[in-house]
N, C-alpha and C positions, 0 to 999 in steps of 0.2 A: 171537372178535371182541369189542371192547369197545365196548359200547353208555354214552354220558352221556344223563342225562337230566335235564333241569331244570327244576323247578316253583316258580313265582313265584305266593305267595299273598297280596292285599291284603286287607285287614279292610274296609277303607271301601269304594265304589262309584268308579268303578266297579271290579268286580273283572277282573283278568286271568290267565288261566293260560295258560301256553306248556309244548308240549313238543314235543320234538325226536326223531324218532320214525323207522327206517329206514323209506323208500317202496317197499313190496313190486314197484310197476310198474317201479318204475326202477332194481330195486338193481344195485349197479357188481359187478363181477368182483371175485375175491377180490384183494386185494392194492392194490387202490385208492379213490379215496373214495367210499363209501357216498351216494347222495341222499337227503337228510334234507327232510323237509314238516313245518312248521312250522303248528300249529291255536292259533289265539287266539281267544280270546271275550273282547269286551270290553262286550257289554251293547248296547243299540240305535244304529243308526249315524245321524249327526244332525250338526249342526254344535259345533264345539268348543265348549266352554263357557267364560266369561270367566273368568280366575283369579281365584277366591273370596279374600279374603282371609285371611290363618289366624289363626284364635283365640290369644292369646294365653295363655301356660298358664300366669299368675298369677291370672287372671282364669276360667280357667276348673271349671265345676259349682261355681260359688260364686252364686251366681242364685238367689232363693228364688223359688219359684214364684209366680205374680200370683192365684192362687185357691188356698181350701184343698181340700185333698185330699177324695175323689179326682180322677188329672188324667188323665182319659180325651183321647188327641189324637183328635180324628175326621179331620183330616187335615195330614200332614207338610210340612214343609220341601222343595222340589223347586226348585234354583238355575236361574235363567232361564240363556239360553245367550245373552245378549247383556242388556245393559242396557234395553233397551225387550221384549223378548222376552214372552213367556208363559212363566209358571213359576206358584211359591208361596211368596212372600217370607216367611215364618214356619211357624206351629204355630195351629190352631186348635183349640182347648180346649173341651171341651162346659161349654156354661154357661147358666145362664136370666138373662133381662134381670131386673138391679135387685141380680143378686152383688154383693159387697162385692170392688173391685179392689185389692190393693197392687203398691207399686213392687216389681220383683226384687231393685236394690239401690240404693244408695244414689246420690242423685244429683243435678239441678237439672231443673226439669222447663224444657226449651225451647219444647214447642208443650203448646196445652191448645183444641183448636178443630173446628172442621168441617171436612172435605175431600169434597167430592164430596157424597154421602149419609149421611157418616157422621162421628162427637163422635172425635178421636181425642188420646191425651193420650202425650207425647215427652220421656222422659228423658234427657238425655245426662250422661256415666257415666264415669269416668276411661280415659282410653289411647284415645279418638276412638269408646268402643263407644257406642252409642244404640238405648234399650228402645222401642217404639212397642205401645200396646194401643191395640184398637177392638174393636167399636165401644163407648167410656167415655165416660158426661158425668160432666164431669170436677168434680174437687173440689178441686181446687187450678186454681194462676193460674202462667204463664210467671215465671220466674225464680224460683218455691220450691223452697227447699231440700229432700227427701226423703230421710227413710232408709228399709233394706229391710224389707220388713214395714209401710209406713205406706203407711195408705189412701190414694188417689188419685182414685174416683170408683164409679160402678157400672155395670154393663155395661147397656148400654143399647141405642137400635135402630138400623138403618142397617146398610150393609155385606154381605155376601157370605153372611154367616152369625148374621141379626138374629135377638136372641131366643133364639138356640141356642148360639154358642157365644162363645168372646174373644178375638182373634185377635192373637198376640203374635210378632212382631218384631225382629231387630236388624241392626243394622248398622253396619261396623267400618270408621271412614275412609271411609264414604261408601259402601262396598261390602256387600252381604247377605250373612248369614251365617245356618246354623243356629241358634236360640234353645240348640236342644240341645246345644252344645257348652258353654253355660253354665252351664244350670240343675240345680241340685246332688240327686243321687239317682239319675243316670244310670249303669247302668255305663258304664266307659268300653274302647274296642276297642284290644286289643292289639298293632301289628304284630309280626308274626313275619318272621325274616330269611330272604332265598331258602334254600332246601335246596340243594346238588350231589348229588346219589345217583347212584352206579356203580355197574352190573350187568354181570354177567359169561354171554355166554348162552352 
């Protein structure tokens, strides 16, 4: 009897694996179709999440980082599953109040202000992407021009993570996206194409 089996592997999250596998409880007589049970793992089950937008791959790991090395994240990127939702709209970068901030790349700064509790300073960047660091007081004013590597402000207090770290942001057409898909020194994940594998038992 000829057993297929198909294994669907993604690099990104969430991952899935399927495979099609004959059910010992239920197998059919010889000569007819086999029942097949189907096991997927797709990671925790939850409400779908908004479609992220996707990185543009001219644009992308070209992002200089906003502090010098090293860039310890103390914590990632986690895309909310709705637009008001709980998530982690960025990367938080361990940092002490008073670093020296620069732009990622090149840009015009849009906001330079307070929100809430916290100094935050807003790049917008060609192709609709937009840099956000906090908590920065900031050193530049709405509407200067920036290139990547030029100072902006220094980390300062306020926010989630005062004092500790720098919390950096983006977002494409209005939508959140990984920092990490920009910031250049990342590997980046390969997908690999399903496999078909036949066996013969």
């Amino acid at each position: 009897m000829n057993v297929f089996r198909l294994v669907l592997a993604a690099a990104l999250p969430p991952l899935v694996f399927l495979s099609a596998v004959p059910n010992d409880a239920t197998a059919a007589a010889p000569g007819s179709s086999a029942a097949v049970s189907v096991i997927a793992s797709v990671g925790p089950v939850g409400p779908a999440p908004r479609a992220a937008p996707t990185a543009k791959t001219d644009t992308a790991g070209t992002w200089l980082w906003p502090l010098p090395p090293p860039h310890p994240v103390l914590r990632g990127f986690q895309a909310p599953a709705t637009l008001y939702a709980p998530g982690h709209r960025g990367l938080d970068l361990s940092a002490e109040a008073g670093r020296e901030v620069v732009a990622p790349a090149d840009g015009v700064v849009s906001f330079a202000g307070v929100v809430g509790d916290r100094p935050v300073v807003s790049i917008e960047h060609a192709d609709g992407l937009v840099s956000s660091l906090e908590p920065v007081s900031a050193g530049v004013t709405v509407g200067d021009h920036v290139t990547a590597g030029q100072p902006v402000g220094q980390v300062g207090d306020g926010g989630h993570c005062a004092g500790r770290c720098l919390h950096l942001g983006a977002r494409l057409n209005g939508g959140y996206v990984s920092p990490l898909l920009y910031l250049a020194g990342i590997p980046r994940a390969v997908l690999l194409p399903a496999l078909l594998l036949r066996a013969d038992d």
